[in-house]
Steps between C-alpha positions, in 0.01 A plus 500: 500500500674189441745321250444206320781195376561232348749264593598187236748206537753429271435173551188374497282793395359548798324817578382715828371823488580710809271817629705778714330760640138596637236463194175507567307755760579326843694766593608614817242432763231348302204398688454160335893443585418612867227198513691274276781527782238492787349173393822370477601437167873616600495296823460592883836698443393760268153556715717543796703708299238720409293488846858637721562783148134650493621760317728272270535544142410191298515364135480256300892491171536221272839366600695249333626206683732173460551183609781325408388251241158520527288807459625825348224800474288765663333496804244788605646608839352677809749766701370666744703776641505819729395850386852612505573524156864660556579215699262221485475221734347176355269360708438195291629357164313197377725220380385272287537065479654313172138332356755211492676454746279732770869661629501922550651648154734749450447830332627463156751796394422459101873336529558184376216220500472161482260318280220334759468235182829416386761660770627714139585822522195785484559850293298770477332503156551870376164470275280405786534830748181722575328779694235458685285793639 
């Protein structure tokens, strides 16, 4: 399940769409997330992540990230974690680069954005919210 929003500037009209949540079937431990991870698309990290967890939970949650002035949006995100879901120990978090700027983002809290366009101010647009199943 995952939510859908829209955020708009005040400024410029700008508009992003953000995805939280997990939203299509590549749930925990999906086998074409197992080889996606093995062939590397996450990076030597996440394979040696996985290889030294064996018995690691994986999956794939959009995320939303920003950078500061230049990209503002959802990123699909691996995690791979231990089996103990009381107290889970994250084996690996993939953090994605700015398109831009190619520095590491930071998670974005849905708190106050800047405008990748115009450096305005970004609100959520009530009317543009959604469910996805």
């Amino acid at each position: 399940m995952a939510v859908g929003y829209t955020f708009r500037c005040r400024e410029c009209g700008n508009s992003v769409e953000i995805i939280l949540g997990m939203y299509y079937a590549c749930g925990w431990g999906n086998p074409r997330v197992r080889e996606d991870i093995m062939n590397g698309k996450y990076g030597q990290e996440a394979i040696d992540a996985l290889a030294g967890h064996e018995d690691a939970l994986f999956y794939i949650e959009s995320c939303a990230y920003q950078c500061k002035g230049h990209f503002i949006g959802s990123v699909d995100t691996l995690f791979i974690q231990s089996r103990n879901l009381k107290e889970p120990e994250m084996c690996y978090r993939f953090e994605p680069e700015c398109p831009k700027c190619k520095k590491k983002m930071k998670e974005w809290k849905r708190g106050k954005a800047v405008c990748p366009k115009c450096k305005g101010i970004m609100e959520e647009d009530l009317s543009g919210q959604m469910m996805i199943d």
